[in-house]
Structures are given as C-alpha cells and as structure tokens.
ZAMARGU-4260 file (C-alpha; in steps of 0.2 Angstrom, whole numbers, plus 5000, padded with zeros to 4 digits):
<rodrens>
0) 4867/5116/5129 | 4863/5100/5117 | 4866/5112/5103 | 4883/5116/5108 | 4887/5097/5108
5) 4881/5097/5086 | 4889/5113/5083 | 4907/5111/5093 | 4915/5100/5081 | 4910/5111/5065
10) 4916/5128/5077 | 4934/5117/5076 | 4934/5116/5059 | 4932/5134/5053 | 4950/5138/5057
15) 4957/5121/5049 | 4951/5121/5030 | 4967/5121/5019 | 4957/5120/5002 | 4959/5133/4988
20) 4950/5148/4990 | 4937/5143/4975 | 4934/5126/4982 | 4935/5129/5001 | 4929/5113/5010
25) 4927/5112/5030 | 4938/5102/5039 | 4932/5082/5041 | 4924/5078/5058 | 4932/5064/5065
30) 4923/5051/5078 | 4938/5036/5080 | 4953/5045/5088 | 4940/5056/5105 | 4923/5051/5109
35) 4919/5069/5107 | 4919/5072/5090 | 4931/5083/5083 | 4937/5092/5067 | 4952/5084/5062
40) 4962/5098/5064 | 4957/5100/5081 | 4963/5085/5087 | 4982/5079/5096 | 4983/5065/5089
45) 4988/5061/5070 | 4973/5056/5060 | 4972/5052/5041 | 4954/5051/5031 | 4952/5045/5015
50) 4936/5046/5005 | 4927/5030/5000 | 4922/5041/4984 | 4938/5045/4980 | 4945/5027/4981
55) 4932/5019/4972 | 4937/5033/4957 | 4950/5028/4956 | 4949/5011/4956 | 4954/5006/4972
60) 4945/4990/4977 | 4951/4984/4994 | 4956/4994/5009 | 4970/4988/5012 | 4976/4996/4994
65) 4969/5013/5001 | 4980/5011/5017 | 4997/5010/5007 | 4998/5026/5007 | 4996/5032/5024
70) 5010/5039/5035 | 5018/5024/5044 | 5006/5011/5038 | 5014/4995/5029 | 5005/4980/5019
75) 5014/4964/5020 | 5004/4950/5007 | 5006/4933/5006 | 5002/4933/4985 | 4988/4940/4975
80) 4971/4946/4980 | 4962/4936/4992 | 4981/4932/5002 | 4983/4935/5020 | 4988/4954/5023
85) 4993/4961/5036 | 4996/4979/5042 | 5012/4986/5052 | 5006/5005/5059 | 5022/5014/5067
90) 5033/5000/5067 | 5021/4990/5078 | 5016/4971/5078 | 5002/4966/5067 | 4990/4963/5080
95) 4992/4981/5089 | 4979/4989/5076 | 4962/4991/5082 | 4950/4987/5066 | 4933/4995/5068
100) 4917/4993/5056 | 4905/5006/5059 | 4909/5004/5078 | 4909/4988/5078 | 4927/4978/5083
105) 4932/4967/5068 | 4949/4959/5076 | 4949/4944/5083 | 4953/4942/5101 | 4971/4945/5103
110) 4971/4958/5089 | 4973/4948/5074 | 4966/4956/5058 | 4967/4950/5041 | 4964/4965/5029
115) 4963/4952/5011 | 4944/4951/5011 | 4941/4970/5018 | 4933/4981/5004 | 4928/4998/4999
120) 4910/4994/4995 | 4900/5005/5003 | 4913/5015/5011 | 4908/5034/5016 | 4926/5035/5022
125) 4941/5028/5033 | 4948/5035/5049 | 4966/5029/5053 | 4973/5036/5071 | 4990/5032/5073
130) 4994/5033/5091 | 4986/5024/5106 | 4969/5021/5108 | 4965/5009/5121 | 4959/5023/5130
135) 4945/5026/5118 | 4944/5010/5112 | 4951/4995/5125 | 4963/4981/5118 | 4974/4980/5103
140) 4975/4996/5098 | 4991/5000/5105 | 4998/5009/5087 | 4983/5015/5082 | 4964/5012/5074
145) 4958/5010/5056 | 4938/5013/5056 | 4928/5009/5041 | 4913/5018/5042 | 4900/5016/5027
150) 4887/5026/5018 | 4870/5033/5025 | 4857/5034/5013 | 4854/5050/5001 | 4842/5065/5002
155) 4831/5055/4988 | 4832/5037/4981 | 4849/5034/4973 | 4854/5017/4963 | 4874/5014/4958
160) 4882/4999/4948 | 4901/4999/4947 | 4910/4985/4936 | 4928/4984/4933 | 4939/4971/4923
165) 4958/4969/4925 | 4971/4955/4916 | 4989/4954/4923 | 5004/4944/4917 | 5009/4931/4929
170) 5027/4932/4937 | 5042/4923/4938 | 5052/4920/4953 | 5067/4908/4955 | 5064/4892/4948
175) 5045/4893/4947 | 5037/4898/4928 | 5017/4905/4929 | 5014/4907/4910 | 4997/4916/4908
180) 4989/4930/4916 | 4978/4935/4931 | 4961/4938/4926 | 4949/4950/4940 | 4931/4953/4940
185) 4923/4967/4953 | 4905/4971/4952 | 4895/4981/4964 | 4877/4985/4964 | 4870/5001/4977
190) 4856/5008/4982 | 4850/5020/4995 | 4839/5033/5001 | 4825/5040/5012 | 4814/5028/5021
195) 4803/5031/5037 | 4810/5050/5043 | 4829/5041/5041 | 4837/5033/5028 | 4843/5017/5022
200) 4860/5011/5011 | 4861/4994/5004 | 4875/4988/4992 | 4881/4970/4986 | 4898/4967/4980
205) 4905/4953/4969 | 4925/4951/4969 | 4934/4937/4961 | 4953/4933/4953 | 4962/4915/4946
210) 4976/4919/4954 | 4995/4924/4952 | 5000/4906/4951 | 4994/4892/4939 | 4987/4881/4951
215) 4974/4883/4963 | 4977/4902/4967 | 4958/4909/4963 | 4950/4920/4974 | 4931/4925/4978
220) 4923/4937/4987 | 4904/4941/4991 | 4900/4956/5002 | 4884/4962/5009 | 4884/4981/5016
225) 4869/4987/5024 | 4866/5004/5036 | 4850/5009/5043 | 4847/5025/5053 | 4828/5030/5058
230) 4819/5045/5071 | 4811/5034/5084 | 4804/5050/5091 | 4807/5069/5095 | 4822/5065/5104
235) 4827/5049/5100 | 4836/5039/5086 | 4840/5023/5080 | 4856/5015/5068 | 4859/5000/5063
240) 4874/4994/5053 | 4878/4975/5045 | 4893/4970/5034 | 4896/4951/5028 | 4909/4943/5019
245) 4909/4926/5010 | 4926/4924/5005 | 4936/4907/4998 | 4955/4907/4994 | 4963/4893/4986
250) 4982/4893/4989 | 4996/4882/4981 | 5011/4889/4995 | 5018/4880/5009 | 5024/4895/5023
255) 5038/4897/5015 | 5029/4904/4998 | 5034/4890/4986 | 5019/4882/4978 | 5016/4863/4983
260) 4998/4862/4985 | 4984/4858/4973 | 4970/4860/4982 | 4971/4869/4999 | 4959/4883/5002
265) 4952/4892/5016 | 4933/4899/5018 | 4928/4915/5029 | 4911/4920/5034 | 4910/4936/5045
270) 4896/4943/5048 | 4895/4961/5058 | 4881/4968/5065 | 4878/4985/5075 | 4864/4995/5084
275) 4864/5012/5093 | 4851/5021/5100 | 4855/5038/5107 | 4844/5047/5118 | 4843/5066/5121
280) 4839/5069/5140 | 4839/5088/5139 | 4850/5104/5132 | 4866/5096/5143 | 4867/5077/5140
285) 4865/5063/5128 | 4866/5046/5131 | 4870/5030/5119 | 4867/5013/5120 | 4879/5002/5106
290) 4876/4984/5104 | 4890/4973/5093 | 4890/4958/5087 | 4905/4950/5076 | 4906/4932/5069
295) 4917/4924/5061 | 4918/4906/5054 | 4928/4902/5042 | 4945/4887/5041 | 4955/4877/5030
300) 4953/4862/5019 | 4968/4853/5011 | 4961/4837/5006 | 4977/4823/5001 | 4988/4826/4985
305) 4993/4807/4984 | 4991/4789/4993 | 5008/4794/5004 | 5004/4811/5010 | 4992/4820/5024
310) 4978/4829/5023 | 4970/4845/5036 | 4954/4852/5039 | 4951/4864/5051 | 4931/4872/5056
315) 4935/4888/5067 | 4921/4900/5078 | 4924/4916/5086 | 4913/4928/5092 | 4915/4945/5099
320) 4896/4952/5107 | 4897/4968/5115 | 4887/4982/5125 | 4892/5000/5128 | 4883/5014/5137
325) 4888/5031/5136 | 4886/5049/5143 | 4891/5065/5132 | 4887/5080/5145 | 4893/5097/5144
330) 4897/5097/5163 | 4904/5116/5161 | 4906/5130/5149 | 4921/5125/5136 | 4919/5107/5140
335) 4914/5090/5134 | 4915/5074/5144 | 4911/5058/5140 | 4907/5045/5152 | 4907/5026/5147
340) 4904/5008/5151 | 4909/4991/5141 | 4904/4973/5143 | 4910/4961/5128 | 4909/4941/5129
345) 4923/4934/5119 | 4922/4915/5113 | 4931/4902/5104 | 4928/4883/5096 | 4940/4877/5083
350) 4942/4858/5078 | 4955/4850/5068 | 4958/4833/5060 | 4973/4828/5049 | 4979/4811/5040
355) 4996/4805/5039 | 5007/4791/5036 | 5009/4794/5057 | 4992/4790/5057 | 4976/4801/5061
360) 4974/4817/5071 | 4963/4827/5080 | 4955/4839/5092 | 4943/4852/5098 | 4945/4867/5107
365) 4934/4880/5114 | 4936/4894/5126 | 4926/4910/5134 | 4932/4924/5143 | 4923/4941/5147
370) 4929/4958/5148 | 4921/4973/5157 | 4928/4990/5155 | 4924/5008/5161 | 4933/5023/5155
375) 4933/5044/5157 | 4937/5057/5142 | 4938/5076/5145 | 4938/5090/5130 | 4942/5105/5136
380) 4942/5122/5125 | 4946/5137/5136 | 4949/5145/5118 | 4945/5141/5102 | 4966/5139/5097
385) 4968/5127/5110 | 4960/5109/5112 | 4964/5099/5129 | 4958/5080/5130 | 4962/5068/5145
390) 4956/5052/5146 | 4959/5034/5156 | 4952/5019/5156 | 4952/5004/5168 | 4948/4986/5160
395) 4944/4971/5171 | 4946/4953/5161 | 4941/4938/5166 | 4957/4932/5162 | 4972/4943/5167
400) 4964/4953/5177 | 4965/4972/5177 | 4973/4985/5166 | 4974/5004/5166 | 4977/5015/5151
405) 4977/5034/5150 | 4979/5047/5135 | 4983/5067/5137 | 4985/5078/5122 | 4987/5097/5116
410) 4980/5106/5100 | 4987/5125/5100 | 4987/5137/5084 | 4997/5150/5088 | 4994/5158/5073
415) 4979/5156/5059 | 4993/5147/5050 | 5003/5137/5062 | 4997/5123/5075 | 5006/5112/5089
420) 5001/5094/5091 | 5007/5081/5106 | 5001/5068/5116 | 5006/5052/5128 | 4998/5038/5133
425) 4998/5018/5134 | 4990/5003/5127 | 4988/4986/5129 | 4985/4968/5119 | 4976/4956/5127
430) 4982/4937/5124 | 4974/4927/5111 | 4965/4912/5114 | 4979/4901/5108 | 4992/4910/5119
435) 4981/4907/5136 | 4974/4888/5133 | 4979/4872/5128 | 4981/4868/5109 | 4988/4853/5099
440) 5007/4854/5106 | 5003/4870/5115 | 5003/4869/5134 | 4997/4887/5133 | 4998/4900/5147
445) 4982/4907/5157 | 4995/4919/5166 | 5001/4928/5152 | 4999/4947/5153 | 4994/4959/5141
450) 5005/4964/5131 | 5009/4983/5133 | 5016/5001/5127 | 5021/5017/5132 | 5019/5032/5115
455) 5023/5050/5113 | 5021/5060/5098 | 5025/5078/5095 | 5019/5086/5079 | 5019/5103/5067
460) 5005/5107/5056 | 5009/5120/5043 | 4999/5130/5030 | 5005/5141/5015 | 4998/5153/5003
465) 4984/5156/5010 | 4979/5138/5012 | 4985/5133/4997 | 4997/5123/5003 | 5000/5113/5020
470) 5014/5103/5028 | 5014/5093/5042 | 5029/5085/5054 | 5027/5072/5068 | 5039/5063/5078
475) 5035/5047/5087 | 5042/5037/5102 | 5034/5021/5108 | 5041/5007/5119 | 5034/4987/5118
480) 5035/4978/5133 | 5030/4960/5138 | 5028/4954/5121 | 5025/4937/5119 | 5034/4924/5111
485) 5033/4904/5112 | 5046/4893/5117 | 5047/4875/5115 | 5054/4869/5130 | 5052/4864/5146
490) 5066/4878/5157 | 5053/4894/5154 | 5034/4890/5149 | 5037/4873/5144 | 5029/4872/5126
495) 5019/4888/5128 | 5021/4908/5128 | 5028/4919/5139 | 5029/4936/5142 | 5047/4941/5138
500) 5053/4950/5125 | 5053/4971/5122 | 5057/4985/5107 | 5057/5001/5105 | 5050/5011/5089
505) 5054/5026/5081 | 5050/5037/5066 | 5046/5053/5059 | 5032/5056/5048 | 5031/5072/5033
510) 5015/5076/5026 | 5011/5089/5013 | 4998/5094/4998 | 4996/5108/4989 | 4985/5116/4974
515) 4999/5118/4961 | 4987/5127/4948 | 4969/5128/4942 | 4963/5110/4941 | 4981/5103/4947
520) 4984/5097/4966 | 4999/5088/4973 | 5002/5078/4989 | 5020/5070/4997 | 5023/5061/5011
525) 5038/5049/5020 | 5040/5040/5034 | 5060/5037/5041 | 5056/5023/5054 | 5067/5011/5067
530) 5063/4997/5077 | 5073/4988/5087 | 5076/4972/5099 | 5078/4976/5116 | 5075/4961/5124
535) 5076/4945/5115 | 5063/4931/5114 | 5067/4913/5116 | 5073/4907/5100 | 5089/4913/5097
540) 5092/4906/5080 | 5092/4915/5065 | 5074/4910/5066 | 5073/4919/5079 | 5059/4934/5075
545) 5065/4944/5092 | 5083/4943/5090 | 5091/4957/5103 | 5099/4973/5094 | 5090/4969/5078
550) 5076/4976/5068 | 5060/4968/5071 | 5054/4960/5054 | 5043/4967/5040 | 5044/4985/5044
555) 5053/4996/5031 | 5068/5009/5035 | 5061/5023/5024 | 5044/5024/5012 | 5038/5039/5002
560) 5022/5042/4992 | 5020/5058/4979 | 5005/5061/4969 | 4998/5072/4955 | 4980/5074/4951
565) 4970/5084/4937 | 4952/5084/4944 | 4946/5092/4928 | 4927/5091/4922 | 4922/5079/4911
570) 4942/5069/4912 | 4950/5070/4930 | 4969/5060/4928 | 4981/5056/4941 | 4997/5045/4943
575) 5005/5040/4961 | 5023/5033/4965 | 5025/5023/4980 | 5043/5020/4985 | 5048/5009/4997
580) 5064/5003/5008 | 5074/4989/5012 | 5065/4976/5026 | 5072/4963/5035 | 5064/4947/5035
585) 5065/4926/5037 | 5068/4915/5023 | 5055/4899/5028 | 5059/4888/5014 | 5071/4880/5025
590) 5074/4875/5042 | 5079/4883/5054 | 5074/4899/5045 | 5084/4911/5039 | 5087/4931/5039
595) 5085/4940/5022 | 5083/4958/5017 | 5071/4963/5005 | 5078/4973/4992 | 5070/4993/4991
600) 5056/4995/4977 | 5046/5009/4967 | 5030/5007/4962 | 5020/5019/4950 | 5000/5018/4949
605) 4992/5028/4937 | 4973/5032/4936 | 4961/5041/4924 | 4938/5045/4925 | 4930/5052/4911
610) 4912/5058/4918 | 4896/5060/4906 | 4879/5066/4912 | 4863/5069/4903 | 4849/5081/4907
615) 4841/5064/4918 | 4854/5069/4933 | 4860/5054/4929 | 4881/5051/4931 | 4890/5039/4920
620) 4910/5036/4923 | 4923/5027/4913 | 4938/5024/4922 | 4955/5014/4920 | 4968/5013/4934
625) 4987/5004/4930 | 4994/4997/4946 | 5014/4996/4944 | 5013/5003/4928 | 5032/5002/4925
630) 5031/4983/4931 | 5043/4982/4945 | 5047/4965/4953 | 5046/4965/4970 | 5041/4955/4983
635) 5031/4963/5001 | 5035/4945/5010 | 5050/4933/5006 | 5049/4919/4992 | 5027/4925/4988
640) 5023/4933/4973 | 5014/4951/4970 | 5005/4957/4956 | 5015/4965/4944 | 5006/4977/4932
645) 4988/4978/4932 | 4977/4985/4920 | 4957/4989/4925 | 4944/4996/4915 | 4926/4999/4923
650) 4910/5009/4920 | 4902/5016/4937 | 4883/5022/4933 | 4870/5033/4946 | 4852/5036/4942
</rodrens>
C-alpha cells in the first residue's frame, strides 16, 4: 500500500533513537544515501546529518565550516573567507564528491565543487554519505555526497533576522606583515509560512569580509534561498526550490600564496533552480518527475599593475539542465524498489584575453555533451532488524560512452543495542570539459575515460546505557583507477590528459556521543587515514602531484574532533577542539615545485546563546562563537593564510 511507502522509513527509526530517556527524539530520515528513504539508522552506508538550526546557533555561517567536523571530510582553503575551498572525503580527489542542493547537482561537470561561497542560510539540514553513490546519483560521487537541503515553510507565518559581527587580527607569515584586523558582516532576513494548501520559505542573506591581507582580500556574498511546495490536487504535489549566489573575491596571491596582486578578483553568479511533481497512481506506486537547472557564470579580472606587466580576464558559462522520472512501487510484501530514468545537457563557453610584453592573447571555447542514464534500487526488509539494498546503474555519454555502477549493502541489529553495517560498490568521474577539448596550450583528449573506484566498508554501531550513549566503528577500503593527469609532451597525450595513474585509500572512522549529565552531552570522533600512489603520473618531479609510493597531497594522516555542550534554558554553552595531522603537500612559490609537510594543528572553537522570549511567542537570541580561541598558526594549504582567532557576536530574532 501507498501508506506503507510514508510509514516504512519512520517503522526504521523506532529501534535507532539514541537520545536520553527525557528528550527521546526519532532517528532522522535520510533521502541522499537510497532513493527509498530511510531512517539513518537503517541504512549500510555511513551518513552524517547536521542541523541547519544547530549551526546557525552556534554561529557557523558557511558549510564548509559545518563539514570540518565530519568523519573523514577535510577543508583545504586558499585564505580567508570567500577563498577557493575545497573538500577531501575518505582520502579521495576533490572532485569525487557529489554536491546536491535540494536535488539539484551543483558541481561542475567533471566534479569540481568550490564550497567558499556555500552557506547555511536557509538550511533545514545536511546529509553527507560517505561511500559510493554513483548508483544513486550518477558522476562524481565516487567518496560520497554532501546534500544541502533547505527549510519548508512553518505551520503559520514566521519571520527571522540573524546579524552577526566578527573582528580578527591579521597574521604573519614569512616575510610578509598584515597589520590590522579582519573585519566580517553576516546578515540574514527569513520568512516563511503557509500559503495555498502548501507552504512557502524565503530568506536573503548578506555576507561580506576585508580580508586577511592588506590589500585587495575583501570578500562579498549575496544569497537568495527560496522553497515552495503546494497540493495541486487530492493526489498530487508540487515543490520548487531556487538558490542564488552573487559572490566577488578579490585576491592579492599568485598560486603559490604569496601576495603580488592589487587588483585581481573573481565574480560567481549561480543560480539553482528545482521542480518535482509527484504523482500518486494508487495504494502501490508513486511516480516523480524532477526538473534541474544549474547555472553558473562567473570569471576573473586582473586588470595591469604597471606599464611592463600583463593583464587577464576571463567570462566563463556552464550549465547543467536535467530531467528525471521515477517509480517508487512496493512490488511485494517487505519491499521497496525504485525505478529511474535521467537525461542532463551539459554545456560550456568560456573566453579569455590577456596583455603582455609577448603581445595580446585570446580565445573562446565552448563545448556540449549529453548524458542519459537509467538505473534500479531494491530495499528489502524480510524483518524489521535487517535492511538489504541492491542497486545498479548504467549511464550512456555522449562522450565516453557507457558505464555501469552497482551498490549492495546490509543493516543487521542483532540485538536492540548492537547493529552491523557493510556495503560495496563503484563509481565513476566523468572528464571535465577542459580534459576532453582543446584549450589554450591543451590539445585535450576526447578519449579519455572516466575516472573510476572500487569501495567497501564494514562498520559497528554501538549503544550504551540505555541509549545514553553510542559508538560507532567503520573501516573503509577503496581503490582509484584511471585517474587523470596531464603531460606536456609529445610521447603520451601530446600536451593533454591521459588516463594513467591509480591509489588506493584507507581509513578507519570512530564516532561516539553521549549524555554525560542533566543538560551536559558530549561527542568524539577520529579519522586514522592512508592514501597512496600506485601508479605514478607523468611528472615525475618533485612537482609531481602522483608520485608512485607516496601519499597523495592534502589529505591528513589522523584528525580528531571532541566536543562539550550545555544545552541549558535561557544560556546553552559549548566549546569544540579540532585536531588535526600532519599533510603532505607542494611548495609552488618556486619552480619546479617542491614537497612540504604541513605541521599537525589544534584548533579550539568556543560557542555560547542566551535565549529570551516574551509572552508574544516571540524568540530573541544573543550569541557569541570564538573560532581558534587559543590563536593557533596554521596553515590548511602551503605558504596562504587562515584566520586565526575570530570573535562574533550577533542577535537572531523570530516573531
């Protein structure tokens, strides 16, 4: 029956919740890692949510800040707020992390995602699987998925406002002197609630920094939120779902972090837009038809800094426009399947011109590809302990051709307070643009394959005192094959990419949280990872960023998190310590580059709300949050600066 579609996810949760006794909460339903819908502690594969409430309590602004503390994830930014950020999940390559916004695919084609203008306005909450999920979500997301899913509207018309101010000292790094501070501004304005049967949520979000540098480093950031859902009729409904960002960064750095530049800046306008409409077709099926639409366009500027030197600009499109249709059935008692099809048009235009005593420069490029896909996912429940899921998924693009993917894995509670967790699969990366077609100096290569991965992961969930307490263990495998590197010469690809180098990756992952009394909860977790070089890419330099026995780049040995929260009424505090391990990495400041290691860091956040609500119902928060309270110097990419201790102060306000 339909009902048993609504209800089997919340008939998962009963079992899982591993609240207190006096604050019991069901487990969270999660739609990223299966497209059944599960309870999270249903499902084989590992999954973290966070709550957009919580992080905008305590003060967490972007969601790449949020994502520091998830198992296996690392951040790697290139300077202060607004700098490209980047995001390593289980060891993997930047670009193997799916990045969804309410459904919608935000990556680029070829997978790369910048996290430095992604944040948590409007945010409901944030789904990261780690794991593959090309079976469930096609390219790129061959470590896992991050899904930002934002707010529906409220039970009765609701209206927030959330402003925050922080100052920072500048920082010092080999020769180069900052004097000042770093000034940010973050304002948010919300409102949502019932219109038309469904509801509406709307939110505009103002963010903005000078900068960890003295010269050209500020930062803006205007961000439009929007999600619409409405009852066409007695079996039909409608939701829509936009996000856009206008974003500038100016940036003094030259690659290699030390600041040259005056008056280079980059601009990114992305706008994401979303439409289902599911249909009921009796007590067995559902259908839903998802439209997606992401835009982005955006480049650089760096205008001439005297009579001798060059100038750049660059004007880049690139558009992802996407269909799926889907079938949820209940084909048989104890199981779900879902039964899918996908059509996307990629496409790409980019123009660049440059200046220099060479003379001028400059070209356009644009290229279009389409890929359809089609794909199959059981759930099966013989008994409520035990959760089965089996999936596979064969994608046809225009430009590589054909892939297959498959996913299998196990939930089993042997007892109410133990449950076993594994699954395999593989996944995939398509080529980006660039790496396909002729650019500049790049011959580019239309035969590249996708890159592709082979994972298991084997995991022990764990509760204590009567759910007072969990713990949680999961070990991971996963192997990276035809990766691709560019060469510049003639023997191989001649000035292109090429398939050629592989890794491996492996790690463990320990997760536990616990009431410790009264008001007072704890959480820990750590992550013991390592990659390594199987087969080398082409440069063979110490530039080199596959080198064959080696670790690959920017992915710490060991990270660890522990945090303490009072959650008290009218004053909730809470502090957090992130520690994290040494990395190697390239020193780009000269050529050819050089290896470094990054040296291993502590950093201690402390946060604190005082509530106060009058007989209206309406809310009023102050709040202050100290990133790296104890000022630590470190650096999360060679030779680039990070902000040392930040302090905030803001009012959020609901009426």
């Amino acid at each position: 029956m339909i009902i048993r579609l609504r209800i089997l996810p919340a008939l998962f949760a009963l079992p899982l919740s591993l609240a207190a006794q006096d604050t019991a909460r069901v487990a969270p339903v999660v739609i990223t890692a299966t497209r059944t819908p599960l309870a999270q502690g249903a499902l084989p594969v590992a999954v973290t949510v966070l709550s957009g409430d919580d992080l905008r309590a305590r003060g967490i602004a972007t969601v790449a800040e949020a994502l520091r503390e998830v198992s296996s994830a690392y951040l790697a930014q290139a300077g202060s707020h607004g700098a490209t950020t980047s995001l390593f999940l289980r060891g993997g390559e930047s670009k193997y992390v799916k990045v969804l916004i309410d459904g919608v695919p935000a990556n680029d084609p070829g997978g790369a995602y910048d996290f430095a203008s992604l944040t948590t306005d409007n945010v409901d909450r944030i789904e990261i699987v780690r794991g593959p999920a090309s079976v469930v979500h096609g390219a790129d997301a061959v470590t896992g998925a991050v899904h930002v899913i934002t707010r529906r509207g409220a039970a009765s018309t609701r209206a927030e406002l959330d402003l925050r101010s922080g100052i920072a000292p500048r920082d010092r790094i080999a020769a180069t002197r900052t004097p000042g501070s770093m000034h940010v501004v973050q304002g948010t304005v919300a409102v949502s609630g019932p219109a038309a049967g469904g509801d509406y949520a709307l939110s505009f979000g103002r963010h903005q920094s000078t900068g960890l540098y003295d010269i050209n480093n500020g930062y803006r950031n205007n961000v439009v939120s929007a999600r619409i859902a409405a009852v066409a009729g007695s079996r039909t409904d409608v939701r829509l779902s936009a996000r856009y960002n206008d974003y500038r960064y100016a940036y003094p750095t030259n690659s290699g972090g030390t600041p040259v530049d005056s008056n280079a800046y980059r601009v990114d306008d992305r706008m994401i837009l979303g439409a289902e409409v599911e249909q009921r077709l009796g007590l067995r099926a559902r259908a839903v038809l998802a439209l997606s639409s992401s835009v982005n366009a955006g480049g650089t500027t760096d205008e001439m800094d005297s009579p001798s030197g060059s100038s750049f600009v660059s004007q880049d499109r690139t558009r992802r426009r996407g269909a799926e249709l889907r079938m949820h059935l209940l084909p048989a008692r104890h199981t779900a399947l879902v039964v899918g099809a996908q059509v996307e048009h990629q496409d790409q235009r980019s123009e660049y011109q440059s200046e220099s005593p060479f003379g001028p420069f400059s070209e356009r490029f644009s290229a279009a590809r389409r890929n359809v896909g089609g794909y199959a996912e059981a759930t099966v429940t013989p008994a409520l302990p035990l959760t089965i899921t089996a999936g596979a998924r064969l994608d046809d693009n225009q430009q590589f051709g054909t892939f297959g993917t498959a996913r299998a894995g196990v939930s089993l509670r042997p007892s109410q307070e133990t449950r076993l967790r594994a699954t395999v699969g593989n996944a995939f990366r398509e080529p980006s643009f660039f790496e396909n077609f002729s650019t500049g100096f790049v011959a580019g290569n239309p035969a590249l394959r996708p890159e592709r991965s082979l994972s298991v992961d084997a995991g022990v969930d764990r509760e204590f005192a009567g759910g007072r307490a969990s713990a949680s263990v999961t070990a991971f495998a996963q192997r990276f094959r035809d990766m691709i590197d560019y060469t510049g010469g003639t023997a191989a690809c001649g000035f292109s990419y090429c398939n050629v180098a592989e890794a491996t990756s492996r790690g463990l992952e320990l997760e536990g949280s616990a009431r410790l009394s009264g008001h007072v909860y704890g959480t820990l977790g750590a992550t013991f990872l390592r990659t390594r070089v199987v087969e080398p890419g082409f440069d063979s330099s110490s530039a080199g960023l596959y080198r064959e026995g080696e670790t690959l780049i920017r992915r710490p040995s060991r990270t660890a998190t522990a945090g303490i929260e009072y959650r008290g009424q009218p004053l909730s505090l809470g502090a957090r310590v992130l520690a994290v391990g040494e990395r190697a990495d390239r020193d780009f400041t000269g050529f050819p580059a050089s290896p470094v290691i990054l040296t291993a860091y502590q950093r201690i956040d402390v946060t604190a709300e005082y509530v106060v609500r009058d007989g209206a119902g309406r809310r009023s928060a102050l709040n202050a949050r100290v990133e790296n309270a104890t000022n630590t110097s470190y650096q999360s990419i060679y030779n680039f600066l990070t902000p040392r201790r930040t302090i905030t102060l803001g009012v959020r306000s609901s009426f």
